[in-house]
N, C-alpha and C positions, 0 to 999 in steps of 0.2 A: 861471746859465741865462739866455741871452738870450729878446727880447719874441717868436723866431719860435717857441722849443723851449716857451716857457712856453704860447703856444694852442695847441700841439701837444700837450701834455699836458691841455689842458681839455677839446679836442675829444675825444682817446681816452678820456678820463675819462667821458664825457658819454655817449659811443658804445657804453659798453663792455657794457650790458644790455641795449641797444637792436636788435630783428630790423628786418629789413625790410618794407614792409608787407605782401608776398605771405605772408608766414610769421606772420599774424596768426589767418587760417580764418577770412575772410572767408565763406565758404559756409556756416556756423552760424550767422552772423549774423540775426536778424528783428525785435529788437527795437526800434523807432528813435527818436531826438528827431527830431519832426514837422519839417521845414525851415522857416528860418524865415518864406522869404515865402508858404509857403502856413500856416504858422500865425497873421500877420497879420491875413488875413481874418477870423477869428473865436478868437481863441485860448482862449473859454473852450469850445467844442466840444471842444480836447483836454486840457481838465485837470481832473482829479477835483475835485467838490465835498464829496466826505464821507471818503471812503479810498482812501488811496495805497499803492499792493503796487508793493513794488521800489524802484529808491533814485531815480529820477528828479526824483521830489515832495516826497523826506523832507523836505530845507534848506526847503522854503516853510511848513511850521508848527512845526519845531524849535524850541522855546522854549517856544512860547507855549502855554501852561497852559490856557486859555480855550478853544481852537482845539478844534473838533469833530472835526480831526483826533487831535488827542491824546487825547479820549474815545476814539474808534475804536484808537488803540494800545493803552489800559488792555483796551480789549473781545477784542481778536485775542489776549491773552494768557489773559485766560477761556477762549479756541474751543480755544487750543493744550491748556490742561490738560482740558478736556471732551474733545479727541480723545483727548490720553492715556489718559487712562477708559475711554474707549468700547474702543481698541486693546488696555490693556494689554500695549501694546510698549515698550520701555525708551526712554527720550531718547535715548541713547547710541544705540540702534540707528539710530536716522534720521540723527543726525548722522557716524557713521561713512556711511554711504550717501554724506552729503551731502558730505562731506570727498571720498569717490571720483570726485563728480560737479564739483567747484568748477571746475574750470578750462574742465571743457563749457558749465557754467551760464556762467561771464564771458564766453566768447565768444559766448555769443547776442547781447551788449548790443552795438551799434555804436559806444558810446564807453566810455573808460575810465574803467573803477572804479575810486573811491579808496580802497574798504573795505578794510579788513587782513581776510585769512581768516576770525577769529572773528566781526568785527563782519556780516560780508559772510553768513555762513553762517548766525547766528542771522534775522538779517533774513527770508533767504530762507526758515528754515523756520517763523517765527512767522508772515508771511503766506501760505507755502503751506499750512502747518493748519488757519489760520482758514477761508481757500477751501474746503476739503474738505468741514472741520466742516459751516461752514453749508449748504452744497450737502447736506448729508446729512440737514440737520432741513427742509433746503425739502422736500426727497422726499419725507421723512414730515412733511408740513407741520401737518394735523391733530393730532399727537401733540406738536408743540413748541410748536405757535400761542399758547398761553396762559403758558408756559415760558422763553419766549425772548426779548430784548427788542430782537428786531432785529424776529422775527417779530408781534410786536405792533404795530407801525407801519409800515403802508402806503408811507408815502413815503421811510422808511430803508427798504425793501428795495428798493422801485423805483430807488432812488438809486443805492444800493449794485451789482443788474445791471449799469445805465447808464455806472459808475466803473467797474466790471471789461472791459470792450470797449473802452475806451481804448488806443493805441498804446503810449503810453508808459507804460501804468499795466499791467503785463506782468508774468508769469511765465513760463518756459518750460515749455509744456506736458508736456514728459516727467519735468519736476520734480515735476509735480504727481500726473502717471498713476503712476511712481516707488513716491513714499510711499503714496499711495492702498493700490498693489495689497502695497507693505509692510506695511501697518497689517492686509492680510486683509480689506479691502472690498470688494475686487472676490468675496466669496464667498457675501457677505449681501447686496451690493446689485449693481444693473447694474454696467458696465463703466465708468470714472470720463468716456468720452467722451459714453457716452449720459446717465448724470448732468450733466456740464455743460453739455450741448443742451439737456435738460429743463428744465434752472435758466434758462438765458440765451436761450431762444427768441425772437425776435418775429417772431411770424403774421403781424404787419401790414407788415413787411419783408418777408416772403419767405420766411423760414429754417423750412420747415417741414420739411424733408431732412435727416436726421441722418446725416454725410460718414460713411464706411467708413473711413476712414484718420485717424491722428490727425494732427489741426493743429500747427501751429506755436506756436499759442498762442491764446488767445481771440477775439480779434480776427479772427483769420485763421479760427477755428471760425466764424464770424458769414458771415466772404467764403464759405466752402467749403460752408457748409450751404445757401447759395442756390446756389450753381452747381455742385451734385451732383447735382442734378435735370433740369439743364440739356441740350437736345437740341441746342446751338450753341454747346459750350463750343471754343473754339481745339484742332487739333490739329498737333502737332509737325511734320508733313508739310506744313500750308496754310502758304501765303504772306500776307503782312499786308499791308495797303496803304491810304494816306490820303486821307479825306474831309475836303475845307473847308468842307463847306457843303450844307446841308438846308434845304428850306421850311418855313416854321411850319405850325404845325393849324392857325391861320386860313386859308392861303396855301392850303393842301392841297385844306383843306374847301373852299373858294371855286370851286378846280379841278376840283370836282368826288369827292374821293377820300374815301369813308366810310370812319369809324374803328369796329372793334367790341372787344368787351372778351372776351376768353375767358370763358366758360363752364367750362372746367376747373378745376375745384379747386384739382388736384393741377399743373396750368401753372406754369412757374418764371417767376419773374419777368422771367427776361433773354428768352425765349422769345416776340420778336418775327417776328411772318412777313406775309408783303405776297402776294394774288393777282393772278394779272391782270387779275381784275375790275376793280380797282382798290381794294382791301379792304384797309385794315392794321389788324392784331388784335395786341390790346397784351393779356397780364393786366392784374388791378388791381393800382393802387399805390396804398396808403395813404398821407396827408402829415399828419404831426403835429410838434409840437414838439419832438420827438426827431428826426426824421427825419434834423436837420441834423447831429447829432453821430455818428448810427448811419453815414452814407453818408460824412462825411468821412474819418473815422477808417481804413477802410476802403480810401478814395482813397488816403490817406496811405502807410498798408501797400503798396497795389502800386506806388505811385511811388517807396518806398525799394527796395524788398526786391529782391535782387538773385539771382533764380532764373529757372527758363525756363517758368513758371510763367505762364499767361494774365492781362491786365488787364482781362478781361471787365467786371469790376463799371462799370470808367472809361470803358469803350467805351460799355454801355448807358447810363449818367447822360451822357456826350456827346450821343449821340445825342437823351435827353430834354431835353439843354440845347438841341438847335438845334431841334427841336420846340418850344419852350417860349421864347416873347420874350416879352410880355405876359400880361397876365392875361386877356387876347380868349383867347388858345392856352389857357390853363386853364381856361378854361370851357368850349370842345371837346372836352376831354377828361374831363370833369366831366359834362357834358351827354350825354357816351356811356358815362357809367358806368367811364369806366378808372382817374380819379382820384378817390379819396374824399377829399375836403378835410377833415379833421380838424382846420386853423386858423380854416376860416371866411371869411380874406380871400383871394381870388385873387391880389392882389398881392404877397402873400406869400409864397406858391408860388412865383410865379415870380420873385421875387428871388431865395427861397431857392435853387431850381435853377441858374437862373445865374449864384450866386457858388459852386457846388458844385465846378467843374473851374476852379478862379480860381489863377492860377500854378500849374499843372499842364503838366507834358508832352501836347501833344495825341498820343494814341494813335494807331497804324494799327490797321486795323480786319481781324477775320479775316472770312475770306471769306462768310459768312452776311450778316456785317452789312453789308460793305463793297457786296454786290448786292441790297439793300433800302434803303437810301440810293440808289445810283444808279438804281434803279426810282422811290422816291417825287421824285427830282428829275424825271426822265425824265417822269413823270405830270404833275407837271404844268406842263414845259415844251412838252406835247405839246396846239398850237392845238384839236384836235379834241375836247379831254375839258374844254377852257376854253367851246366855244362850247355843249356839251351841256349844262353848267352852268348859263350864262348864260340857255338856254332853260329849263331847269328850274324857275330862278329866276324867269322870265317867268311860267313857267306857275305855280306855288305861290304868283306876288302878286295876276296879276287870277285866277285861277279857284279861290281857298280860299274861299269861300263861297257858300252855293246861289244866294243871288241874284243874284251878280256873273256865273254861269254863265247863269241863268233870263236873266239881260237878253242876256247876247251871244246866249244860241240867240235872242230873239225879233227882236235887229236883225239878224241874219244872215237869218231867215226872211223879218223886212220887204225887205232890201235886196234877198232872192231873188226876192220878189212883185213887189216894183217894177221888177224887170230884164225878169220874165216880162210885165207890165202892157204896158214900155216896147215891148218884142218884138211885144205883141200888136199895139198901136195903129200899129207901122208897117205890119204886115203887114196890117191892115184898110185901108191907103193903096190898099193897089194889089190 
């Protein structure tokens, strides 16, 4: 065999189990390694600190005996034989399911597994249990509280929420909904989507809309339960179109444009609207030390995911990124009640915002948003709401206190008298 027949034999050798990429089901695909240059900016916003569901994170504490991760593997095998209990459904039974479902489950991930079926399948259903499990002692959180030794400690469960809304720290949703309604849950408790709304809410984001359709996975439950409520989400018919550029809340406020904060409760967060008064009304946003891993994660999601599927979340946080250069802007916004600073420094706000869309696709914006940007530019490029201002300003510096007002009436009165005096003496001339 000559050198040209011998890599013609490596290459078909090589080729020979290999599809094309189109024959991969790219369209199942949701769950993503973060890119890298947007996980640069902050890379511990996307990786779990206490447990890792799915194999993304396993390699980072494999070994290591000490590692809090490996506590939480000994624990997730406790949750699997407590669900066993609770179901009284045979192992076998989940895992023949799971055997049905393996090859939909691998295509959710967008890169390739190296797990062999068994290795791959146990994984998936010792952390899809555990998820359940505990989702079901939170429900009845009263009856496990003393019982359970996640629910004993405050910062292992907050942790634990916080680790489950991660991108890469995924299960496939329907893996989960799946088992659930196998085990007979769905007959003693809600439906396993309203259970993990309830488990994984935060109020202080937004997510107080529990979506009508199931998510794609956690993550994507976190995107959809703010923008189920939404009166501006994109529709397939509007056309998108890009904004470079918006005035700060300083810039605005200066020109004259009041900020008000919704009054509505039930207002979704993305649910920005501008009058001709010159009024933009924001709801509130809460900013906490979370905030930065709850909104990236998120970004991350709609920058991978490859659906037709709005990027709302990335359009509002733009939009609050060009609102927001300094910490002058967050305290406009702070000062009219829209932002509740949960950090305490201004400056930190708005670092954190705008390093929020940092190596990110700038979005087009659907048509709501795209004609409330060019309204607040419009405002106040417009000389006429610049000099109203300016007077305003005039008037709010000499006439804010009564005596600064008592003095001008009484020199305008004298200058009145002396013009009348003046008047009088010439006409007594003649």
């Amino acid at each position: 065999m000559n050198e040209q027949q011998c890599l013609e034999t490596k290459l078909t050798n090589m080729l020979q189990n290999v599809k094309p990429p189109e024959m991969y089901g790219f369209d199942m695909q949701c769950i993503y390694r973060v890119p890298p240059d947007i996980r640069e900016t902050n890379p511990k916003a996307y990786t779990p600190r206490i447990v890792s569901i799915g194999h993304f994170h396993k390699a980072c504490y494999a070994g290591n005996e000490d590692s809090i991760f490996e506590s939480m593997e000994e624990l997730k095998v406790n949750y699997l034989k407590a669900f066993l209990n609770r179901t009284q459904v045979p192992v076998g039974t989940f895992v023949v399911t799971l055997h049905a479902l393996e090859d939909k489950i691998r295509s959710c991930y967008a890169v390739r597994i190296k797990y062999n079926s068994d290795d791959f399948l146990k994984m998936i259903l010792i952390d899809a249990c555990f998820i359940i499990e505990l989702f079901l002692r939170l429900y009845r959180y009263n009856y496990w509280r003393g019982k359970d030794p996640v629910l004993l400690k405050d910062w292992m469960r907050m942790q634990i929420r916080s680790d489950l809304i991660l991108l890469e720290n995924q299960l496939p949703f329907f893996v989960l909904e799946q088992l659930y309604n196998l085990a007979g849950m769905n007959q003693e408790f809600p439906s396993f989507l309203q259970i993990s709304f309830n488990c994984l809410k935060h109020e202080r984001y937004g997510t107080t809309s529990c979506p009508t359709e199931s998510p794609k996975h956690f993550t994507d439950l976190m995107r959809t339960s703010i923008i189920s409520s939404s009166k501006f989400v994109l529709r397939e018919e509007e056309e998108c179109k890009g904004i470079k550029h918006v005035y700060s809340a300083s810039q605005l406020r200066e020109a004259g444009l009041k900020f008000k904060v919704s009054l509505n409760e039930n207002e979704c967060l993305l649910d920005l609207t501008y009058s001709s008064e010159g009024v933009l009304t924001m709801p509130i946003l809460n900013i906490t030390e979370n905030s930065e891993m709850f909104f990236r994660n998120i970004l991350a999601f709609e920058e991978c995911h490859l659906s037709d599927d709005t990027n709302i979340i990335t359009q509002y946080l733009v939009i609050l990124d060009f609102v927001i250069n300094t910490e002058k802007d967050v305290n406009v916004l702070v000062d009219n009640k829209i932002i509740v600073n949960w950090m305490g420094d201004a400056n930190k706000v708005a670092t954190m915002v705008n390093n929020l869309d940092s190596n990110l696709a700038m979005p087009d914006f659907n048509s709501h948003y795209y004609s409330l940007c060019n309204s607040l530019n419009e405002f106040y490029e417009n000389p006429r709401n610049k000099y109203k201002a300016r007077f305003r300003l005039f008037i709010n510096e000499y006439f804010d206190a009564p005596w600064t007002i008592a003095s001008t009436v009484a020199a305008v009165v004298l200058l009145l008298l002396t013009v009348i005096q003046t008047i009088c003496s010439i006409i007594s001339l003649f």
